[in-house]
N, C-alpha and C positions, 0 to 999 in steps of 0.2 A: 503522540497523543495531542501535542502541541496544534498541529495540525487538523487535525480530527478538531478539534472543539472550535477552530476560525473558520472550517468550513460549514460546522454544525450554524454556528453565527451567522455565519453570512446566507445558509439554507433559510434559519429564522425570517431572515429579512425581507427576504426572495417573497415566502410563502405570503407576505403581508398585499404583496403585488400582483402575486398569479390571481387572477380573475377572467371574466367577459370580458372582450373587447367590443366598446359600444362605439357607435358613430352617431354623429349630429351634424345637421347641416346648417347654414348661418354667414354672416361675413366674417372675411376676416382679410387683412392685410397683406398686399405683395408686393412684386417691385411696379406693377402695373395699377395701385392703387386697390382698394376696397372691393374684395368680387365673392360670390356666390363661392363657397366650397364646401367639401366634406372633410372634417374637423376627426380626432381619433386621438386614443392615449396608447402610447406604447407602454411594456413594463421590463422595468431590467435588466435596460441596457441606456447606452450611450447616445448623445447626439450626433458623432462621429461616425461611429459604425451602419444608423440608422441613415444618415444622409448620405454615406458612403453607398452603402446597401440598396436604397432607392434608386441613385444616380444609373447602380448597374442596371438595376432594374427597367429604367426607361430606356436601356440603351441595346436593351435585350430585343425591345419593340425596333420594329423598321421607322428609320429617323433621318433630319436632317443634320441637328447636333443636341448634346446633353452637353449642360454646365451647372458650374454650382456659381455660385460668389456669396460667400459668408451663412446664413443660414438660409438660402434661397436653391435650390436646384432646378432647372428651367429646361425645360423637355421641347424642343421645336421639331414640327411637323410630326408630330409622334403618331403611327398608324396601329390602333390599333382593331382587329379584324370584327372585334364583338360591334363597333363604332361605326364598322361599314368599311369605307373604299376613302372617305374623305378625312386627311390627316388632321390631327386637334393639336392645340399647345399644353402643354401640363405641367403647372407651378407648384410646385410643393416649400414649403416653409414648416421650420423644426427648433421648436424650443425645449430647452433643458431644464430641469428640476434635480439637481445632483444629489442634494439630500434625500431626496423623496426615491432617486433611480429612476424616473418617471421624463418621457421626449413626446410633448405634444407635437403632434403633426397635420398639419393643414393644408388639402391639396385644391385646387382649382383647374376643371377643365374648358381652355378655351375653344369654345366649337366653329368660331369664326364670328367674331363680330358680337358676339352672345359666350355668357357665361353657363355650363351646365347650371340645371335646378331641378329637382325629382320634378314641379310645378309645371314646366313646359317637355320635357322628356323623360318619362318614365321609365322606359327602358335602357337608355343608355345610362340612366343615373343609376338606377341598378347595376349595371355592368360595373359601373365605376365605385360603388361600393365594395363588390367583389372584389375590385384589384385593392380597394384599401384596405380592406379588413382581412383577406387573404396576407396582406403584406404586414399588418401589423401583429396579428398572429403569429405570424414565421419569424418576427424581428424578435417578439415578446420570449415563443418557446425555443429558440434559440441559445440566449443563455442559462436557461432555466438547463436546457438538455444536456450544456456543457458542466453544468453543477450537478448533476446526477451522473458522469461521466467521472467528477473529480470525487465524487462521493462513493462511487463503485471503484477508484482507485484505491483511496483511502480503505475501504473494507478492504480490499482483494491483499495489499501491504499487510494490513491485521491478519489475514486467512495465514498469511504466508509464514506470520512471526508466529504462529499460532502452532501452526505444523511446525515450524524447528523449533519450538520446546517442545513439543510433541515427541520429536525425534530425538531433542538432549535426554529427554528425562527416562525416554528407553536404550539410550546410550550407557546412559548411568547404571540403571538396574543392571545391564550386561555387565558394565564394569565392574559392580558388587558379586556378583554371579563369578564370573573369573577369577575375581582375588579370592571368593570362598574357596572356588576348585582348586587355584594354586594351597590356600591355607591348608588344606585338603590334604595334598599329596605333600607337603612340607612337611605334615607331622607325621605323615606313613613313614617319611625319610628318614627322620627326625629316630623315630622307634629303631627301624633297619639299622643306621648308627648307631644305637645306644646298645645294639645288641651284639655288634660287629667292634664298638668299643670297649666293652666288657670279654670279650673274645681278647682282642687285640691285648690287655693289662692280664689277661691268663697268658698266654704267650710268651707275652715279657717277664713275666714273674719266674716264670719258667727258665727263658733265658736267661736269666740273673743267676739264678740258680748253676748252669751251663758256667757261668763265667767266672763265676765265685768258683767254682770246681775247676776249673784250666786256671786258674790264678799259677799253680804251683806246676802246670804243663810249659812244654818247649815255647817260645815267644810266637809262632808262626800259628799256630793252635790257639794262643789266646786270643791275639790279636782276630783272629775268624772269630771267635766267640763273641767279643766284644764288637764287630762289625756285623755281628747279626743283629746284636742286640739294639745299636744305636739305630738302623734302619726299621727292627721294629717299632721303637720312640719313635722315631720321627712318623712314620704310620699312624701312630696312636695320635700325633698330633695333629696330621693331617684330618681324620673323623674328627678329633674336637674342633679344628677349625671349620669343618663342614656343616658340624650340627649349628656350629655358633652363626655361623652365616644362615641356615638355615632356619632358626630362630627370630635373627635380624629380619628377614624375609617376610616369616608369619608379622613380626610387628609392622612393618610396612604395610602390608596387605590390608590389614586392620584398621591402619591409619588412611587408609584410601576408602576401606569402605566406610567411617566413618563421615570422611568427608563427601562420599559421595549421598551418601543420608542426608548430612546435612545441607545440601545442595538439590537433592531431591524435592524437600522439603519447600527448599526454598522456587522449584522452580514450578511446582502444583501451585504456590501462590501465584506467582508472575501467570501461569494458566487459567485460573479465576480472573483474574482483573482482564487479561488479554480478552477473555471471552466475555465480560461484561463489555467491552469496548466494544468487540463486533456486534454484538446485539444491540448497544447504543447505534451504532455506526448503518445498521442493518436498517434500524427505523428511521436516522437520514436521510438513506439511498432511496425510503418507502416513501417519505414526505414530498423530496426531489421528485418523485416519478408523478406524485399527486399534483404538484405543483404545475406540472409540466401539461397532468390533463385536465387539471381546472382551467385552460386558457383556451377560449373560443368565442 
């Protein structure tokens, strides 16, 4: 749950950044001094990743070499095919805003001798729009997409814990259900003994009788008499130990389904809250996906 509510938080934050990506053009500073560029706001993410990300980026173009040095990445002879046959340089520079999650980014293209400007080439300035806004788009919805990724974890975790109480709490019922059937057939037994008990004590009374009468017979005769008798006792003892365990039995069975009621109980609750959390967590993963199509 714990988890769930720092990514809910951190969705919050996101959602405050997903927006348009606009571009401006204007001076702005490089290593080559004050020049013509197109200016852009990333959202929600790093200076790292995005200067990282750029560097492959120009390196994806047919080139001489790509470098970085500190917050500068420096594109030599970079061809690109929209720009024609004739290679350009391209300076990008990337400032950080950590509170805000917010990487301003400033690119400039050298077309030789001349700074791009929509003012003198409108079509390659356009071109070179596209590669910015295309890229800061992709930088933006990037992490946005990986929080709608950890968002659809997070449910999918919930679904899961969601189904095994599903499956404890029809575990249980079963279990209730069983100890009834044993309780069930514990007391059929229960009776069958008492009736096979009641036999058994006619029997013996009987035999008492047998033995009291051979008291005054030869020793060999009694002694049989009296060896009937004591096997029937002990017979009779054996049912009363059976009912009594038998007994013990139903009380356990009882004590199970009780506790399995109250466990029951208890796990319909944990099912309410579990399912309040996916539907909290459901609207997350809906915000996450919003988030991710507000950015263009």
């Amino acid at each position: 749950m714990k988890t769930a509510l720092i990514l809910a938080a951190s969705l919050a934050t996101l959602a405050a950044s997903a927006q348009r990506i606009e571009l401006r053009e204007g001076s702005e500073k490089f290593s080559t001094g004050s020049q013509n560029a197109i200016s852009t706001t990333i959202y929600a993410n790093t200076k790292d990743d995005v200067q990282s990300a750029w560097k492959s980026l120009m390196k994806d173009y047919k080139n001489e070499k790509v470098k970085s040095d500190k917050n500068e990445v420096f594109g030599d002879n970079i061809l690109i095919k929209e720009f024609g046959n004739n290679p350009v340089d391209v300076y990008a520079t990337f400032e950080e805003n950590k509170k805000e999650m917010t990487v301003k980014m400033h690119v400039a293209f050298d077309l030789g001798g001349a700074y791009l400007a929509s003012s003198d080439n409108k079509d390659k300035y356009q071109q070179a729009e596209k590669i910015v806004k295309d890229f800061a788009v992709k930088m933006t919805k990037e992490p946005l997409q990986q929080k709608v990724k950890d968002a659809e974890k997070v449910q999918s975790k919930l679904e899961d814990e969601q189904k095994s109480l599903e499956k404890d709490n029809k575990n249980l019922k079963s279990d209730i259900e069983d100890n009834k059937s044993k309780i069930t057939k514990a007391e059929k037994e229960i009776k069958e003994k008492e009736v096979e008990l009641e036999k058994k004590k006619g029997e013996i009374e009987i035999q008492k009788k047998v033995v009291d009468a051979s008291a005054g017979a030869v020793s060999e005769q009694a002694k049989a008499s009296k060896k009937i008798l004591d096997k029937l006792q002990d017979q009779q003892k054996d049912i009363e130990k059976d009912i009594k365990g038998l007994k013990s039995d139903i009380e356990s069975c009882n004590n199970k389904i009780k506790k399995a009621e109250d466990d029951i109980k208890k796990n319909e609750s944990d099912q309410d809250k579990k399912k309040s959390e996916i539907s909290k967590q459901k609207d997350a993963v809906s915000d996450a996906k919003k988030n991710v199509d507000k950015v263009d």
